[in-house]
C-alpha positions in Angstrom: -14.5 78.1 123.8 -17.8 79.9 123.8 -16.7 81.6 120.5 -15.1 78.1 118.7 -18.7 76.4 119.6 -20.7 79.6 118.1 -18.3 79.5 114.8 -18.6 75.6 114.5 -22.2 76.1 114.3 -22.5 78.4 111.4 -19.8 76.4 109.8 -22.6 73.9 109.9 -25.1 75.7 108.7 -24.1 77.8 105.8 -22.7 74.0 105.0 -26.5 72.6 105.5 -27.5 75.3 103.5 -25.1 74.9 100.8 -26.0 71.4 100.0 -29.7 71.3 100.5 -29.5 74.5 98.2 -27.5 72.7 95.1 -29.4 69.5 96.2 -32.5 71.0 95.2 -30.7 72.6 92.2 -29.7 69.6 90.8 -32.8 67.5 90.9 -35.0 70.9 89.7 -33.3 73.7 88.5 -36.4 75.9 88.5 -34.8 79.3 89.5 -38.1 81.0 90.2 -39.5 78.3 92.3 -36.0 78.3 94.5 -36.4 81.8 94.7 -40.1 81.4 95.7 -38.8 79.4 98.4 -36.2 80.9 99.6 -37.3 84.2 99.8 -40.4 83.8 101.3 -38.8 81.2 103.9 -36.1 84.2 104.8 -37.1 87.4 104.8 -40.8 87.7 106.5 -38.9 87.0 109.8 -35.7 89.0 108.8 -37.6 91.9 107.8 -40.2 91.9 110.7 -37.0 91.7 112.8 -35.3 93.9 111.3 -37.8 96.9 110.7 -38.1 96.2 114.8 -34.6 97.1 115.2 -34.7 100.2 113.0 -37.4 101.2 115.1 -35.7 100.5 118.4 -32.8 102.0 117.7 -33.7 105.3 115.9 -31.7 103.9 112.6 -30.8 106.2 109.9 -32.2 105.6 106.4 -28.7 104.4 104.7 -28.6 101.3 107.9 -32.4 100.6 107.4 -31.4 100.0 103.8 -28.5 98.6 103.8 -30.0 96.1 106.4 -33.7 95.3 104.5 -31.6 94.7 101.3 -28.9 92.5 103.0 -25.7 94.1 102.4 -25.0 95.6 105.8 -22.1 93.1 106.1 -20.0 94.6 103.4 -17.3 97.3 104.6 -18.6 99.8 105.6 -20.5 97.5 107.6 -24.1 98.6 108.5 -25.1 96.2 111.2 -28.0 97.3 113.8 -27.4 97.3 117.3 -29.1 93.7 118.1 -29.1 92.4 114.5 -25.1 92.0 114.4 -25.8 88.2 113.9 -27.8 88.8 111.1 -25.0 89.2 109.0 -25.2 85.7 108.3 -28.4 86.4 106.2 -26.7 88.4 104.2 -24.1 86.4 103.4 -27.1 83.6 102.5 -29.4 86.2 100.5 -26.4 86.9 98.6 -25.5 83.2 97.9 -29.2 82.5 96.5 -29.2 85.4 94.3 -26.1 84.2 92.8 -27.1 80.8 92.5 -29.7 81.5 91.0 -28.1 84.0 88.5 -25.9 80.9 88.1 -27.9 78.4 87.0 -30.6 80.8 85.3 -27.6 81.6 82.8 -25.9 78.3 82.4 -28.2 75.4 83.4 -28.1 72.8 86.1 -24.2 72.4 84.6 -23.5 75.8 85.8 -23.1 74.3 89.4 -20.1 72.5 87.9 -17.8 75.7 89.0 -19.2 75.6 92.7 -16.1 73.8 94.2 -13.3 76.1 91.9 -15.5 79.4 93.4 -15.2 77.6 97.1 -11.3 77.0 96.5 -11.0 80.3 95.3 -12.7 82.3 98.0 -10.4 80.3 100.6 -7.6 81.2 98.5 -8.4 84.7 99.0 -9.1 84.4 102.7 -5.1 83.3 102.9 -3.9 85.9 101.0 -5.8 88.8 103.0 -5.1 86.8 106.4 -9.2 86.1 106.8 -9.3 83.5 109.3 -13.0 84.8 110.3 -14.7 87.4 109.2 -18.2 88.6 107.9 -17.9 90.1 104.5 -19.1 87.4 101.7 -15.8 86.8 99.9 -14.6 86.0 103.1 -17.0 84.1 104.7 -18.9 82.2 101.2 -16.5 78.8 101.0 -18.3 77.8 104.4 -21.7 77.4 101.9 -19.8 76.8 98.9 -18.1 74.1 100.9 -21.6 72.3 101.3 -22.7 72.7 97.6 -19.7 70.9 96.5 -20.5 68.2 99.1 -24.0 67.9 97.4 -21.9 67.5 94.1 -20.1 64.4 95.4 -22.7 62.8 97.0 -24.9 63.3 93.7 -22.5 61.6 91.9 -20.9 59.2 94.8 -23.9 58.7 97.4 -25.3 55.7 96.0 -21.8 53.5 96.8 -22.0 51.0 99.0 -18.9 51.7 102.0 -18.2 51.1 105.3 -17.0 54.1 107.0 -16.2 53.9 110.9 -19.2 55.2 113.0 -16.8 57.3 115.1 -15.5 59.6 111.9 -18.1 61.9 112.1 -17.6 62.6 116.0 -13.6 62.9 114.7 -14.3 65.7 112.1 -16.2 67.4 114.1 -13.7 67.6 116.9 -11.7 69.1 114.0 -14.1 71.3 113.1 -14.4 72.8 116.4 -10.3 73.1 117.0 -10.1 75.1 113.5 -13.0 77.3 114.7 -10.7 78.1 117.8 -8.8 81.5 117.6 -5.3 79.6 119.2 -5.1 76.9 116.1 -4.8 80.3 113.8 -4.0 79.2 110.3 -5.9 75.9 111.0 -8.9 78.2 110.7 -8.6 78.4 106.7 -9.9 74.9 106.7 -12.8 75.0 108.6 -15.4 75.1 105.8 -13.8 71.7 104.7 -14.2 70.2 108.1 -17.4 71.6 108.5 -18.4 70.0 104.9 -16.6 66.4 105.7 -18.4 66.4 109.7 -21.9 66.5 107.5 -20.9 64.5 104.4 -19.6 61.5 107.5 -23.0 62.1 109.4 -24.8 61.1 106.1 -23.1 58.3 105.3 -21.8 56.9 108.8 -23.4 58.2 111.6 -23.8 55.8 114.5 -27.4 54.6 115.6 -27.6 56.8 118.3 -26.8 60.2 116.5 -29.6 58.8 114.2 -32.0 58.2 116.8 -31.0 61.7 118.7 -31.3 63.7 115.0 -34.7 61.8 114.3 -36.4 62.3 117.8 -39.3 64.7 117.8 -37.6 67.3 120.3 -34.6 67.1 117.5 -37.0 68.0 114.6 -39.3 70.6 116.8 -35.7 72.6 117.6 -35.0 72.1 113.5 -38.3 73.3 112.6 -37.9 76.7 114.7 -34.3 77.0 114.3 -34.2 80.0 112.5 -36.5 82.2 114.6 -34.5 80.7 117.6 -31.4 82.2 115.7 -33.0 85.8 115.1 -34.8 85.9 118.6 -31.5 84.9 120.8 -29.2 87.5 119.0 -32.0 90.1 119.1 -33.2 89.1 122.9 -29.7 88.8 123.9 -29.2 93.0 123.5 -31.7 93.8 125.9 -32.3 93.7 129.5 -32.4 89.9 129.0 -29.2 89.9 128.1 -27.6 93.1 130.4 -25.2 92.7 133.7 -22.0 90.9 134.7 -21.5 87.9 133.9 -23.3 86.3 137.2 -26.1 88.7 136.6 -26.5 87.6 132.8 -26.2 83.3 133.8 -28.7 84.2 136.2 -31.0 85.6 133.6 -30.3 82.9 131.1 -33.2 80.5 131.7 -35.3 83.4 131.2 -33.6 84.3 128.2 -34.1 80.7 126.5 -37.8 80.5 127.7 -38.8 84.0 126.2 -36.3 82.5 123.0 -38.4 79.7 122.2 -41.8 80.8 123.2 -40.9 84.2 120.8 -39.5 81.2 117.8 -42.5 79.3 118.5 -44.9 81.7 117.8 -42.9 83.0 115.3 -42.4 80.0 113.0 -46.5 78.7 113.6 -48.3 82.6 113.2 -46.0 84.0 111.0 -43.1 81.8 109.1 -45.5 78.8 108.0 -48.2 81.0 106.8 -45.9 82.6 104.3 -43.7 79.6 103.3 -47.1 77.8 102.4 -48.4 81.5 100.3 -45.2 80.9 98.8 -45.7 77.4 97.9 -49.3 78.5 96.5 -47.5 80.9 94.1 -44.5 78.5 93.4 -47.7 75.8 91.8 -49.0 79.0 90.1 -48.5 79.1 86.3 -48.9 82.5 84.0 -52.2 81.9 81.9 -51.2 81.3 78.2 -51.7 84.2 76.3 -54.4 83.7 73.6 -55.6 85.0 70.2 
C-alpha cells in the first residue's frame, strides 16, 4: 500500500506541475521568463544535492553527468545511490525544455498538441507493458495529463456547475487503486485519474478540503515541499534510514524532524534567494543597441 500511496503522489504532482506549467503558458508565453523560473526554482537544490551525492558516493564522471544534466533516468539508467527519487526531476527538466521548445517554435497554439502527445505516450506505455516506470516516454502522460487539464479549464473553468462535493474524494480513491500493483492494467489510467482528482478539487471540493488546503500548516508543507522531497529520499539512504523494519519505525520521527528542519533551511537560505535572483533577471531587459 506504501508503494500505491508513494505512486498516487507523484501522479499528483507531475499533474500539479503539468497544469500550473501550461497555465502560465497560456496566459504569458514568454519562454525565457518560464525558463528563468523554472530553472532557477529546480536546480540550485537538485544540484547542491546532487554534487553531495557524487561526493558521498565516490561517483564516476559519466553518473555525475548524466545526473547534473538530468538524464540519468534513461536506460542505461545512471541514478546515485540516495538520489534514486530524483528521477522524477528528470523527467520534469525534460518536460520544461520541451515546452519550451514547443511554444518558442509554434506560439501559445503550440500547446494545442499537449493532450494527442499525453494520449500518445499512454498508448505507448500499453504497447511496451509500462504500467510504472521511470524513463520519460513512459512516465510524461502523468504531466502531460495535467497540461491538458489546464487546457479545459482555460477554455471550460469559467461555467457555472454543480458537481457533488464527494467526487473529488471518489477519483482519488481511483487514483490510488490504479497506482496499486494488483489492479495491473488499471494502472495505464492513472495519469487520467490523477488529472480528474485535481480538475474535481478545483471545481468541487468540499469546505473542509478548502479550509485544510488553505490553512497555514497546509501552505508552510507547500512551500518546502520540494526540499522535503529531495531531503527524505536522500536522508532516507543513511543511517537515518538503516535497520529492520522495527529499527527503521523507531528512527522515523527522527528522520521527519532532521527532513524538515534540513527543507526548512533549505527553501529560506538557499531556494528563495535564488528564485528571487531569478525573478531580478526574469524583469531584466537587454539594453537597446544604439547608433
Amino acid at each position: 500500500m506504501n508503494g500505491a500511496v508513494a505512486a498516487t503522489g507523484m501522479a499528483l504532482f507531475f499533474t500539479l506541475s503539468g497544469f500550473l506549467i501550461t497555465q502560465f503558458l497560456l496566459h504569458r508565453p514568454d519562454v525565457r521568463a518560464f525558463l528563468i523560473r523554472r530553472l532557477f526554482r529546480i536546480l540550485p537544490l537538485a544540484w547542491a544535492a546532487m554534487l553531495a551525492l557524487v561526493v558521498a558516493t565516490r561517483a564516476d564522471a559519466t553518473t555525475a553527468l548524466a545526473n547534473v544534466l538530468f538524464f540519468s533516468n534513461l536506460p542505461p539508467t545512471r541514478l546515485l545511490h540516495g538520489g534514486e527519487h530524483l528521477w522524477s526531476l528528470c523527467v520534469e527538466v525534460q518536460f520544461y525544455l520541451g515546452i519550451a521548445l514547443l511554444v518558442a517554435a509554434c506560439g501559445v497554439r503550440g500547446l494545442r498538441v499537449l493532450p494527442v502527445l499525453c494520449v500518445g505516450v499512454t498508448v505507448v506505455r500499453i504497447l511496451q507493458g509500462a504500467v510504472m516506470s521511470i524513463y520519460t516516454w513512459q512516465r510524461v502522460d502523468e504531466i502531460l495529463a495535467g497540461a491538458t487539464l489546464a487546457l479545459l479549464h482555460a477554455r471550460y473553468g469559467g461555467r457555472e456547475r454543480a458537481w457533488p462535493q464527494w467526487l473529488p474524494l471518489l477519483l482519488l480513491a481511483a487514483t490510488i487503486a490504479s497506482a496499486h500493483d494488483a489492479t495491473g492494467a488499471f494502472g495505464y489510467l492513472r495519469p487520467y485519474f490523477a488529472a480528474a482528482t485535481v480538475g474535481a478539487s478545483i471545481v468541487a471540493a468540499p469546505a473542509w478540503m478548502q479550509r485544510l488546503f488553505g490553512s497555514r500548516p497546509a501552505r508552510y508543507i507547500a512551500e518546502i515541499s520540494y526540499a522535503l522531497y529531495v531531503f527524505h529520499g536522500m536522508l532516507s539512504a543513511t543511517w537515518l534510514g538503516s535497520g529492520d523494519k522495527v529499527v527503521r519505525y523507531a528512527k522515523r520521527p527522527l528522520l521527519f524532524a532532521v527532513t524538515f528542519a534540513a527543507a526548512h533551511l533549505s527553501t529560506t537560505r538557499l531556494e528563495q534567494p535564488m528564485i528571487d535572483l531569478g525573478k531580478r533577471l526574469e524583469r531584466r531587459r537587454a539594453p537597446v543597441a544604439t547608433g
